[in-house]
C-alpha positions as CSV (number, residue, x, y, z in Angstrom):
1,X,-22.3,-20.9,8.1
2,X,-25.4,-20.9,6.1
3,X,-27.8,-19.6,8.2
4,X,-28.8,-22.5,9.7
5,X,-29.7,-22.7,13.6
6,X,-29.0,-25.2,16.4
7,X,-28.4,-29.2,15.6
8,X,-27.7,-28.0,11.7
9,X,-24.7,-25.8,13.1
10,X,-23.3,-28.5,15.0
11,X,-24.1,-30.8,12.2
12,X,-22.0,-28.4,10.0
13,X,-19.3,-28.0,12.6
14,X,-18.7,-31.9,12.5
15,X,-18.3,-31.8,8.7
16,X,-15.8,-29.7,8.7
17,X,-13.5,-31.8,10.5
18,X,-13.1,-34.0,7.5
19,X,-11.5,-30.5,5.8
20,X,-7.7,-31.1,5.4
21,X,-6.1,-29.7,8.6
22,X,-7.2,-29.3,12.0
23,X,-10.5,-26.9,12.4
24,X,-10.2,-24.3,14.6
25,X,-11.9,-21.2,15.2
26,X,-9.5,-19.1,13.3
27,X,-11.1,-17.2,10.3
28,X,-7.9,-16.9,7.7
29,X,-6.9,-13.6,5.5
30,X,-5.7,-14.9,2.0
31,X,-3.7,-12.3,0.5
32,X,-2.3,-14.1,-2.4
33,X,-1.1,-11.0,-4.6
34,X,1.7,-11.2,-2.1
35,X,3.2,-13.8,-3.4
36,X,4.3,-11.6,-6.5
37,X,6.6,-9.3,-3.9
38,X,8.3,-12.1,-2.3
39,X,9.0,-14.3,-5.0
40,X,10.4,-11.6,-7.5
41,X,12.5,-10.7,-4.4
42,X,14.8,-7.5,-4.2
43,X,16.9,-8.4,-7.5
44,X,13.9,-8.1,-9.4
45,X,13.4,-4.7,-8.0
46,X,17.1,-3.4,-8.7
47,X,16.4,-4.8,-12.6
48,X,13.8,-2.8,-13.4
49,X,12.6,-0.1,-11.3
50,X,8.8,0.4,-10.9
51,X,9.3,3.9,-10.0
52,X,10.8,4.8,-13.0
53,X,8.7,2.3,-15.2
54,X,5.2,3.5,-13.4
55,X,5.4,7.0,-15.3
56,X,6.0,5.1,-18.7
57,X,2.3,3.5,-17.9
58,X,-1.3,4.8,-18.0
59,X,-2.5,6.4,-14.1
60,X,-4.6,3.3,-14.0
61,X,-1.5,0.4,-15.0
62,X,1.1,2.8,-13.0
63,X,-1.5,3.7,-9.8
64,X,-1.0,7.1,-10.7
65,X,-3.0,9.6,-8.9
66,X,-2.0,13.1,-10.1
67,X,1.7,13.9,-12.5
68,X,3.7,16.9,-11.0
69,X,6.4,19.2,-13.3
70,X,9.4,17.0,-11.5
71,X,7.8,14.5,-8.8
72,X,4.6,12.5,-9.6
73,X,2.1,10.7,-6.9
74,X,1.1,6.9,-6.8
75,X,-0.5,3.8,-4.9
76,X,1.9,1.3,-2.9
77,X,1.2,-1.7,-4.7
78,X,1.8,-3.4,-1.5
79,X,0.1,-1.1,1.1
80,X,0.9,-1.2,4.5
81,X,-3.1,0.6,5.0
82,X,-5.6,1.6,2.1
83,X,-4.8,4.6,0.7
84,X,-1.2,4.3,1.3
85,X,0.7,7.0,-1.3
86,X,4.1,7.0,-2.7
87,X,5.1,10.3,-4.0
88,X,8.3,9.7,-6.2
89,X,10.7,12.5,-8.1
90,X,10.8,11.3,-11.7
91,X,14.4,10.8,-11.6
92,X,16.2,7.8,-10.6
93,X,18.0,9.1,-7.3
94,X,18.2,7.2,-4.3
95,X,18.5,9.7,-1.6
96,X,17.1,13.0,-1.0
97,X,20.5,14.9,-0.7
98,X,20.4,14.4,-4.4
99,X,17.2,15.0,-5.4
100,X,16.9,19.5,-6.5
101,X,15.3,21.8,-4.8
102,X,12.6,21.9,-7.2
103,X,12.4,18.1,-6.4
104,X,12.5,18.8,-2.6
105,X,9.6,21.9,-3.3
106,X,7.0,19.3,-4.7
107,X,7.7,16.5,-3.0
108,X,6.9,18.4,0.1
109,X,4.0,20.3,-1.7
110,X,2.8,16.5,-2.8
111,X,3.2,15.1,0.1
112,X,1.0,18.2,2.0
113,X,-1.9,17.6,-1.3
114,X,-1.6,13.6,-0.5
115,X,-2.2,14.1,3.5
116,X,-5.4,16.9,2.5
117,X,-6.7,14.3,-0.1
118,X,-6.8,11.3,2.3
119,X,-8.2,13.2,4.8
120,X,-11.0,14.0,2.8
121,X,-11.4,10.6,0.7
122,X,-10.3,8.2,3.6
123,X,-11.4,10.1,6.9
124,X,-7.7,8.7,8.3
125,X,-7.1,10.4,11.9
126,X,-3.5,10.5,11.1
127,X,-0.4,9.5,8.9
128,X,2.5,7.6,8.8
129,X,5.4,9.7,6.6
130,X,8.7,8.7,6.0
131,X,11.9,8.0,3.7
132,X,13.8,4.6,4.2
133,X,16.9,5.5,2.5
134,X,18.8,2.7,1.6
135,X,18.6,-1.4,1.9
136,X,19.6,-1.3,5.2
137,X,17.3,1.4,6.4
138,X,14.3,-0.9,5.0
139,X,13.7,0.4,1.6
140,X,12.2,-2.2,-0.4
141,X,13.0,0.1,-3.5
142,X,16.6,1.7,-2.6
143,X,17.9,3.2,-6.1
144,X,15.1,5.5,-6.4
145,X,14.1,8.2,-3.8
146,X,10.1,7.7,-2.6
147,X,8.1,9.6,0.4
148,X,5.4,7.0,2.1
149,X,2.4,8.7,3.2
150,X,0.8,6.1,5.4
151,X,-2.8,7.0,6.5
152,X,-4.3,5.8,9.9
153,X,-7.4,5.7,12.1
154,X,-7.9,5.8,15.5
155,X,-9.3,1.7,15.5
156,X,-6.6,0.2,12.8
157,X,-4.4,-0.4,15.1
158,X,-4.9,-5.0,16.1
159,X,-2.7,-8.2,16.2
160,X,-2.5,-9.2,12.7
161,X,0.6,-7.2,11.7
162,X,2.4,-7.7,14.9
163,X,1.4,-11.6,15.2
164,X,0.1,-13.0,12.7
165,X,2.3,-11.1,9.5
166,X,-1.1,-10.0,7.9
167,X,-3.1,-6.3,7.0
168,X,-6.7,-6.5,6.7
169,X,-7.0,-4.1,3.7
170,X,-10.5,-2.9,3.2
171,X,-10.4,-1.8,-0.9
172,X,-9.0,-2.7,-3.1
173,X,-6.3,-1.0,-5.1
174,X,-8.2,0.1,-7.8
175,X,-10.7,1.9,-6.1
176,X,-8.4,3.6,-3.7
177,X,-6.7,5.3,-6.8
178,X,-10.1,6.5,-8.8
179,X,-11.5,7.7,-5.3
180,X,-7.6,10.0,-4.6
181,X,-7.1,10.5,-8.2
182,X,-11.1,11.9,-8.2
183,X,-10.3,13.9,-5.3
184,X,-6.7,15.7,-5.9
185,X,-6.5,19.3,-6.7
186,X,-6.7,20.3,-10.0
C-alpha cells in the first residue's frame, strides 16, 4: 500500500482485482535464480562439475571463502539458510572413503573454522552438517565429495519450506561470502 488510510485503502484494494489472477491476501517470494538449478537439471551437473570448476574462478565468481592445502570452503549457490557453506576436497571424489586422510584432517578442521565463523558473522544458534553421498542419498552434486554446514536460529524454523516449497533468504549471496570470507582465520 502507499500509505494511504481508510476509503483510499479500500479504494486500492478494489483496483487490484482487475490484476490478472484472483487477489488474495498472500504476499508471494519470487526467487527466480532458481530457475537456473532446475532447468540445467542434474545432467548439467555431471557435465561440468562446479566443485571442481569453482577453484579455477576468483573467491568472488567461485563463492570462495578461504583455500585450504587439499580442501577449499565455499557458498551453496542454492542455500538452504544464509550463510550455508560447502567445504569441498579439491579432488573429484565422490565419497569420503576415498577422500586421504589429509583430506579427511581439513575437511573436519574446515568444517570446525566454518561452524566458529558463522557463529560469529551470523549469530546461528545451531547447524545443520552432513554428507549426501550419492544420487540416491540426495546429493544434488554426487561425483564430487562436499560437507554442508547449514547454520540455524532458534526462529527460522515456519511453513514455507514444508508447504509452500520456498526459503525466505535474508542476504544475498554476495554479502554472505565478503562478511565469512572477512571473518575466517587467517
Amino acid at each position: 500500500m502507499s500509505g494511504t488510510a481508510g476509503g483510499d485503502e479500500d479504494a486500492e484494494l478494489a483496483a487490484a482485482s482487475s490484476f490478472a489472477g484472483v487477489p488474495d491476501e498472500f504476499q508471494r517470494l519470487w526467487t527466480p535464480h532458481r530457475m537456473a538449478y532446475i532447468n540445467a537439471g542434474a545432467d548439467a551437473m555431471r557435465a561440468s562439475c562446479p566443485f571442481c570448476a569453482a577453484p579455477e574462478k576468483s573467491d568472488v565468481d567461485g563463492l570462495i571463502v578461504h583455500r585450504g592445502v587439499t580442501a577449499y570452503v565455499l557458498l551453496n549457490l542454492f542455500p538452504y539458510n544464509s550463510g550455508h557453506l560447502l567445504v569441498c576436497p579439491y579432488r573429484h571424489i565422490a565419497t569420503y572413503d576415498q577422500a586421504t586422510l589429509d583430506e579427511v584432517d581439513e575437511i573436519g578442521a574446515l568444517t570446525q573454522a566454518g561452524m566458529r565463523v558463522l557463529r560469529g558473522v551470523a549469530r546461528c544458534d545451531g547447524f545443520n552438517i552432513g554428507m549426501n553421498q550419492g544420487a540416491v542419498a540426495g546429493a544434488g552434486v554426487d561425483e564430487h565429495l562436499h560437507q554442508h554446514i547449514v547454520p540455524r536460529w532458534a526462529s527460522d524454523a515456519n511453513f514455507f519450506p514444508i508447504i509452500a516449497k520456498t526459503k525466505a533468504l535474508p542476504q544475498l549471496l554476495g554479502e554472505v561470502r565478503q562478511a565469512v570470507a572477512d571473518a575466517w582465520p587467517a
